[in-house]
DRENDREN-800748 format. One record per residue (C-alpha): residue in one letter; x, y, z. Coordinates in steps of 0.02 Angstrom, whole numbers, plus 50000, padded with zeros to 5 digits. Layout:
! DRENDREN-800748
rec residu = A; X = X; Y = Y; Z = Z
...
//
This chain:
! DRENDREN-800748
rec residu = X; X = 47317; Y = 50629; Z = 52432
rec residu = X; X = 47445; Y = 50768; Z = 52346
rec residu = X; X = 47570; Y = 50726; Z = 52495
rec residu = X; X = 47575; Y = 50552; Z = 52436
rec residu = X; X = 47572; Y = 50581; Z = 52251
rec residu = X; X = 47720; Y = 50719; Z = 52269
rec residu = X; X = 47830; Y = 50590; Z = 52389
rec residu = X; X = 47796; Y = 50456; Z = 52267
rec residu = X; X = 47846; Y = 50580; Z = 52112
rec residu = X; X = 47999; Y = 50626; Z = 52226
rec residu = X; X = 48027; Y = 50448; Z = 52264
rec residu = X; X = 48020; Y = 50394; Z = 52077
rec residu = X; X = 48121; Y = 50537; Z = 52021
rec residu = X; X = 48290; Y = 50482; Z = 52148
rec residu = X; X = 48247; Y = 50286; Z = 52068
rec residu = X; X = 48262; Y = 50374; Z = 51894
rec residu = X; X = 48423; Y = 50474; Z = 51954
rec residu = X; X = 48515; Y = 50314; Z = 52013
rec residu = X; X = 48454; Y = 50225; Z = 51863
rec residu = X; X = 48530; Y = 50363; Z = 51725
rec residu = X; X = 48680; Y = 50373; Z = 51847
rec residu = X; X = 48708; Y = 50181; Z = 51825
rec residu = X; X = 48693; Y = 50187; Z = 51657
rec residu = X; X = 48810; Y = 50316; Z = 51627
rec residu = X; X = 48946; Y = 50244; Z = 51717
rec residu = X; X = 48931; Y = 50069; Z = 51605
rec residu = X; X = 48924; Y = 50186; Z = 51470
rec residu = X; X = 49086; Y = 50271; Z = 51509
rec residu = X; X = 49159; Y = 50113; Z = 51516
rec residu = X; X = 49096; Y = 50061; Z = 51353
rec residu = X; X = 49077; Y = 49868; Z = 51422
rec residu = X; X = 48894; Y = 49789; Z = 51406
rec residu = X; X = 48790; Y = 49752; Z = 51553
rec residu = X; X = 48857; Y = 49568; Z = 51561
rec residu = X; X = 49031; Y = 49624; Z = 51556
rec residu = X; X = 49018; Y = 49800; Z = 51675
rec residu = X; X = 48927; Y = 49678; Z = 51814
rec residu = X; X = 49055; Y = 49551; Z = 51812
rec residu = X; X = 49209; Y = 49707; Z = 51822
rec residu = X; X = 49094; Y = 49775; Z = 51982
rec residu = X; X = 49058; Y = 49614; Z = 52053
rec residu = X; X = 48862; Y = 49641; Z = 52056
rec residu = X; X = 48743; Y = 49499; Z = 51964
rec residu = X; X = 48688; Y = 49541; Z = 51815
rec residu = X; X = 48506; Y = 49547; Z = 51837
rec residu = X; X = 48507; Y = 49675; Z = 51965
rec residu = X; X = 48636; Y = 49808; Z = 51851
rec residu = X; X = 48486; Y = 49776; Z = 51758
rec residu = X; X = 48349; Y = 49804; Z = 51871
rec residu = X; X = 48454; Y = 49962; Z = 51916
rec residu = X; X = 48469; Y = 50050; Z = 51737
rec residu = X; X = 48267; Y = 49991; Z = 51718
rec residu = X; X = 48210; Y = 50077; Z = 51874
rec residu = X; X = 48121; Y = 49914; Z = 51938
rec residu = X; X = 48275; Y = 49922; Z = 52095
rec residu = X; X = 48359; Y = 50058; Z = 52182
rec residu = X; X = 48556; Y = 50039; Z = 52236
rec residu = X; X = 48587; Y = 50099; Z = 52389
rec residu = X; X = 48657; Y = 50294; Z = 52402
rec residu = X; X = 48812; Y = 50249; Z = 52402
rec residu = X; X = 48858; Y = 50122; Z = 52263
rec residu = X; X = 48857; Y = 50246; Z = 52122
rec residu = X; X = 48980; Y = 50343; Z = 52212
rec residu = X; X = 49046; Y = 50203; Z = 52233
rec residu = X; X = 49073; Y = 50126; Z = 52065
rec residu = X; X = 49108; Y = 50281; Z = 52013
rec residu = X; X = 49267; Y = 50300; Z = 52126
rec residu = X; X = 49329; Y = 50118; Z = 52071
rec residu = X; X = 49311; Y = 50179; Z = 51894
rec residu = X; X = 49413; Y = 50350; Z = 51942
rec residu = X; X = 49534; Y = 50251; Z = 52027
rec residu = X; X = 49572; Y = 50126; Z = 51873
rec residu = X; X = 49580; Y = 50287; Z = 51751
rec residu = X; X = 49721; Y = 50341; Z = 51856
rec residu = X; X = 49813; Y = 50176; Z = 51889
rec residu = X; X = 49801; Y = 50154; Z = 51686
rec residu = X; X = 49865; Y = 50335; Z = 51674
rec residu = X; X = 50000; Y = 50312; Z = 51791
rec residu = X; X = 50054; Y = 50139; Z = 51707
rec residu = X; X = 50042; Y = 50231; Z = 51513
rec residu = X; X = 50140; Y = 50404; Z = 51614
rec residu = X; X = 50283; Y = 50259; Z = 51659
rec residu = X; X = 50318; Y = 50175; Z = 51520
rec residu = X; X = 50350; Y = 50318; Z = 51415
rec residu = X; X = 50486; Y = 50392; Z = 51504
//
């Protein structure tokens, strides 16, 4: 009975991680829900299912989203570094 209750505590704690990590990326953003699902092309309900816990994304989409966000910082960068000159 403690295995299961520690692998569920371990399994709720990774659905918690992905959830804050989710959330922080829309928050960097500073878009709503509505608008940061329709930028990653992901519906709506489940970027909310996501930040509530109720769904886990898969490993790899907060690295994911994360990159595409990196990746626009720099392209915006680069296009602000170029005009100035």
């Amino acid at each position: 009975m403690k295995v299961c209750y520690n692998l569920e505590n371990a399994m709720r704690g990774d659905i918690l991680d992905s959830a804050e990590k989710i959330k922080e990326l829309r928050e960097r953003t500073g878009l709503k829900r509505k608008e940061f699902s329709e930028h990653i092309g992901i519906p709506l309900r489940t970027v909310e299912d996501w930040e509530a816990g109720r769904r886990t994304p898969p490993d790899y989409i907060p690295r994911l989203i994360e990159y595409q966000l990196k990746y626009e910082e720099l392209v915006k960068k680069g296009n602000k570094d170029g005009r100035e000159e």
